[in-house]
N, C-alpha and C positions, 0 to 999 in steps of 0.2 A: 504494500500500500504506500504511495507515493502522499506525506503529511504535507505536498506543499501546490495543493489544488482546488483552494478555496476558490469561489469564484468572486468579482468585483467588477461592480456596475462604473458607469461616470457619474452616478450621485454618491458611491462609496467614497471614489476618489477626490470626488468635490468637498465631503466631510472629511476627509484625512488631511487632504494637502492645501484644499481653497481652491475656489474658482480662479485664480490667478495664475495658477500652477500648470492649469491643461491647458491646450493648444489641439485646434481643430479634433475637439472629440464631441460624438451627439451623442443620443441618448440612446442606440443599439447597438455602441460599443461596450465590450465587455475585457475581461481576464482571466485568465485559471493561474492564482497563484502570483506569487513575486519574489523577485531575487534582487542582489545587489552585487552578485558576483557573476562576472561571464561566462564562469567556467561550466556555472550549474547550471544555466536559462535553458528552459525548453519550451518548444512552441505553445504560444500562446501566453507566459509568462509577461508580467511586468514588472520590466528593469527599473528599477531605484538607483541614482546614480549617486555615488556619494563621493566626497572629496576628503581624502586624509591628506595624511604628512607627506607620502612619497607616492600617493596615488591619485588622479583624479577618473572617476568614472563616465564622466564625461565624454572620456577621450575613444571611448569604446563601444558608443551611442551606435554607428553604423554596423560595429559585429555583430549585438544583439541583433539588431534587427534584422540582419543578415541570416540568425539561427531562429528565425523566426517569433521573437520577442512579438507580444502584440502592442506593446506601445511602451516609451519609456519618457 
């Protein structure tokens, strides 16, 4: 059993992060799941991109998307 397939609307996202936060999402978009590491994204995941000391994930925005990330 894979624990990381919850699923998340764009009203989820809208209460987690703020309508500020998304960019071109309506209301039949969806997610299974989230990650913040690229190693572990699987389709349909929503990538978190987070900035540390020696990382930023930003910079890794088109791999996700590339392994089928459904929005980041």
């Amino acid at each position: 059993m894979n624990p990381n397939r919850a699923e998340f609307s764009t009203r989820d996202l809208i209460r987690l992060f703020g309508e500020d936060a998304l960019i071109t999402v309506d209301d039949t978009w969806s997610s299974r799941g989230i990650s913040t590491d690229t190693r572990s994204i699987e389709p349909g995941n929503l990538f978190v991109a987070l900035c540390g000391e020696t990382t930023n994930g930003h910079h890794y925005l088109a791999t996700v998307l590339e392994r089928g990330a459904a929005g980041a």
